[in-house]
N, C-alpha and C positions, 0 to 999 in steps of 0.2 A: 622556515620553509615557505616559498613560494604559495598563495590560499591556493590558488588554481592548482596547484602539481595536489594538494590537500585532497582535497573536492577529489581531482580522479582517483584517489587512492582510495578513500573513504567507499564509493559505489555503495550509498544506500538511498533508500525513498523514505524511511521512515522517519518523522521527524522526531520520537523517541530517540530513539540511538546518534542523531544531530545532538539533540540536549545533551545526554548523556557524554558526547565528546568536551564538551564545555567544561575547564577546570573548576572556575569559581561556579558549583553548581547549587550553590545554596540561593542565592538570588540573580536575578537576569532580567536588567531594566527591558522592560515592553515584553517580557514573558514569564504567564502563572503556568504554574504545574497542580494539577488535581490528582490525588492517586487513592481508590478502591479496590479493596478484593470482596465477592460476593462469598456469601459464609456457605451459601448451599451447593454452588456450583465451582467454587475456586476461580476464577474468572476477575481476572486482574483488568481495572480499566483505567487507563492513563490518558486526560485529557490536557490538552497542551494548546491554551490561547496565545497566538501572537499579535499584541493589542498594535502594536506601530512602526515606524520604519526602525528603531535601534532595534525593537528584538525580532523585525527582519533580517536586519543587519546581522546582528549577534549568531543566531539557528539558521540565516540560509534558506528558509519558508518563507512564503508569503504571507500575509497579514489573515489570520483566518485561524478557524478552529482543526486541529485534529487529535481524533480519539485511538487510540492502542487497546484493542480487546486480545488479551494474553491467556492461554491454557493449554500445556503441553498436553493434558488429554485429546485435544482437538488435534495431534500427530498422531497419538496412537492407539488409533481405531476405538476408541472408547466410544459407543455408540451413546454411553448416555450423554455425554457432554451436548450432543445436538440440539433438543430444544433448550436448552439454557444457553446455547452459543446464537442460537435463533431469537429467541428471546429478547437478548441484551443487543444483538445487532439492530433489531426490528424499532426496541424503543429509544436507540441513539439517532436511524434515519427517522424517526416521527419527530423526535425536537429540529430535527435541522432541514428537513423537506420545508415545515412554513407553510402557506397556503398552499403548493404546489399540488395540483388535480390533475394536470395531464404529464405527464412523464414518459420521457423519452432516453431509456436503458441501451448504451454504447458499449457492446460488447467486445474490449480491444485486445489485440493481439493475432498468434497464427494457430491457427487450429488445429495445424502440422505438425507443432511440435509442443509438445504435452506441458513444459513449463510456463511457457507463454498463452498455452489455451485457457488459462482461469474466465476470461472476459465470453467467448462464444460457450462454453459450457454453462456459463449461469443462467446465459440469454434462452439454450436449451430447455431450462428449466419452470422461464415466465408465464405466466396467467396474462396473453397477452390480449388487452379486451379493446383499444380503439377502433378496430375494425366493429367491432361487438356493437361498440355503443355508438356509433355514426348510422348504421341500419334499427337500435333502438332493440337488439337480442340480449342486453343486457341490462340490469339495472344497477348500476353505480354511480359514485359522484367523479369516482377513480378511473382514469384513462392512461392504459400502459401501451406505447410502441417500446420495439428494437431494433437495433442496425446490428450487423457486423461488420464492421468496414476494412477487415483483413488490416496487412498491415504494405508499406508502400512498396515491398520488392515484389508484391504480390497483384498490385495494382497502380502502380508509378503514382498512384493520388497523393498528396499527404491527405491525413488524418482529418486535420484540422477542416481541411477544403469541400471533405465530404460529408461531416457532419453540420458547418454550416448551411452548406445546399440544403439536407433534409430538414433540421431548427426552422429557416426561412420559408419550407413549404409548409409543415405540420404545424409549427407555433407550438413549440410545449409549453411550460409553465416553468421546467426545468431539466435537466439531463444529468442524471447518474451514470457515469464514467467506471465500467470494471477492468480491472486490469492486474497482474500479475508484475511483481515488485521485485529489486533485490535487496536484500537483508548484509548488515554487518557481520551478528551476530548469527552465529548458526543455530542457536537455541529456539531463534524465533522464524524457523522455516517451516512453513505449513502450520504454525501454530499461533499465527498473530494474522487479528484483519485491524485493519487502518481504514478510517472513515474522515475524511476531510471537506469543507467547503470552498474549497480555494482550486477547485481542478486540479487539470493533473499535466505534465508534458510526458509522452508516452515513450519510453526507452531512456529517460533519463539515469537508474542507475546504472545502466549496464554502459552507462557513454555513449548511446545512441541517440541523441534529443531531436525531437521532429518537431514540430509547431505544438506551443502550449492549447491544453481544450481549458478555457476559461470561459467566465462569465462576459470581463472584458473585450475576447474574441468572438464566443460563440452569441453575446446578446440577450443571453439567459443562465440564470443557478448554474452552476455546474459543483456535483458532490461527487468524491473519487472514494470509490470501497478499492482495496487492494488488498493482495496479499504476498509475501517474499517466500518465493518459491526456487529464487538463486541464489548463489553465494561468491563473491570471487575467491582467488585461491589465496593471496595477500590476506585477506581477511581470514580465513585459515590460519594461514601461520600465526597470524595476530592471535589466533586463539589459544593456536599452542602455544604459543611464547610464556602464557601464565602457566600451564602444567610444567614447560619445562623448569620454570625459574624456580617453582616446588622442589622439582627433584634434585636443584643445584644446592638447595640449601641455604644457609647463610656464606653468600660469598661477597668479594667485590664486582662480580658480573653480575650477579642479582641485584646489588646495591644499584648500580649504574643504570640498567633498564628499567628497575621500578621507577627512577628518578622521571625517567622518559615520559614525555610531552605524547597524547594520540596519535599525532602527527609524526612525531619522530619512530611511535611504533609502529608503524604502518610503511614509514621507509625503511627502515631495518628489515620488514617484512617483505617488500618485494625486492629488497638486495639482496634476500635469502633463496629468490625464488630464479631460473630463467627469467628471461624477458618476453619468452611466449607466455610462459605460466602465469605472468602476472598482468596479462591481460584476460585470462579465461576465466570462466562462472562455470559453476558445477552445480546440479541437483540431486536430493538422496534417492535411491536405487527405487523406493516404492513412490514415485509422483504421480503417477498415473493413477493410483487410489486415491491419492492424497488433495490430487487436485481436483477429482470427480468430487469427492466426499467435502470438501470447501464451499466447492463452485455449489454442492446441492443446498449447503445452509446457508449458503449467500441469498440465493434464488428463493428459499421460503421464507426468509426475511420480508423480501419484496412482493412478494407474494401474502404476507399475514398484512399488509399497508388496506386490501379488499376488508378484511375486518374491523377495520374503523373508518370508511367509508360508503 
């Protein structure tokens, strides 16, 4: 199969579920895999370095680190998972901020529409102190702005265009990029954040790519926290496809799809589906809590940064 016709079908940001497409997954020249679960909190963390251009090549990512913090508590309303999901996100962004002391939080997306609002709900949530500290009201060494730069139907800008303009006037140190992701897997909607150093291109899994926010572009760090808050409908079926092939038992149509390549299940899936349906992404019915209650342990993440400062 065509990579390109792949790639649309796949619709994910996460570069877990990239690896995970990879057959030979036991080794993968220019990509290590780390994987922990914490004993007190259950909190699965999967770190995936891609050291050079083959296992660019190979995963599809850029050359850079990203982390997978995994707890289906964190979908269902389990209020304790919060400071342990704060916790472990707080001290992934302290090893990978670096020197970084002034910060500047891109809150992306539409505010309009609740799956896409993850980036301005966290921004909501900021201790935001450069104003503070340029008049000398505060005492840190930490200096937090924000933007929200909507998204372009909203303001004909790209993305990219407006957060260079403000970088070039403020000068940060570096920009934290939030934004809401799509997921392959439905298991891991509203229950996975991804933490990367390699930026982010904002609408890439839904098939909408605007200009990459990179270090490259934007002139400084760029860390991307997200979260997959979509799903397409192809990926769906893709899920069913393993309950049904259960219920068929040992047959020769079970023999024959097990055999099948990710790729070839993912076309089979949208040959199953309309041609509208297998361009649509779906959210589950309670996002609207899902993604306030996210966005809020995103925000105190970035916010616990003042105590070691």
């Amino acid at each position: 199969m065509n990579d390109n016709i792949t790639k649309r079908m796949v619709r994910t940001d996460l570069a877990l579920e990239l690896r995970e497409d990879i057959e030979d997954s036991e080794a993968i020249d220019g990509v290590r895999v780390f994987t922990g679960i914490s004993r007190n909190s259950e909190i699965k963390e999967t770190r995936i370095e891609v050291l050079n251009e083959e296992g660019e090549k190979r995963l599809g990512k850029p050359v850079g680190t990203y982390i997978t913090l995994e707890s289906e508590m964190l979908r269902d309303l389990d209020e304790g998972i919060h400071e342990p999901f704060v916790e472990a996100l707080f001290k992934c962004l302290l090893k990978m901020i670096g020197d970084g002391r002034k910060i500047l939080v891109a809150g992306l997306g539409n505010r309009g529409v609740t799956p896409d609002a993850l980036g301005p709900y966290v921004v909501d949530n900021l201790y935001i102190t450069r104003h503070l500290a340029e008049e000398g009201l505060v005492d840190t060494q930490l200096e937090i702005s924000a933007i929200c730069p909507g998204v372009m139907a909203q303001t004909g800008i790209e993305t990219q265009d407006i957060l260079k303009a403000v970088v070039k006037n403020i000068k940060p140190d570096l920009v934290i990029a939030i934004d809401a992701l799509a997921a392959r897997n439905s298991n891991r909607l509203n229950s996975t954040i991804q933490i990367s150093d390699t930026g982010i291109s904002p609408g890439s899994g839904v098939g909408n790519n605007r200009k990459a926010l990179n270090e490259k572009e934007l002139g400084v760090k760029v860390l991307a926290i997200g979260v997959p808050t979509v799903i397409s409908i192809p990926a769906i079926v893709n899920d069913s496809l393993d309950i049904m092939l259960q219920a068929l038992g040992r047959t020769d149509a079970k023999e024959v799809v097990e055999n099948f390549t990710e790729a070839e299940r993912y076309e089979l899936a949208c040959e199953m589906v309309e041609p509208y349906l297998a361009t649509m992404f779906v959210t589950p019915k309670n996002i609207d809590e899902a993604v306030k209650r996210v966005s809020y342990t995103i925000s105190e993440a970035i916010n616990r940064l003042y105590d070691i400062y």
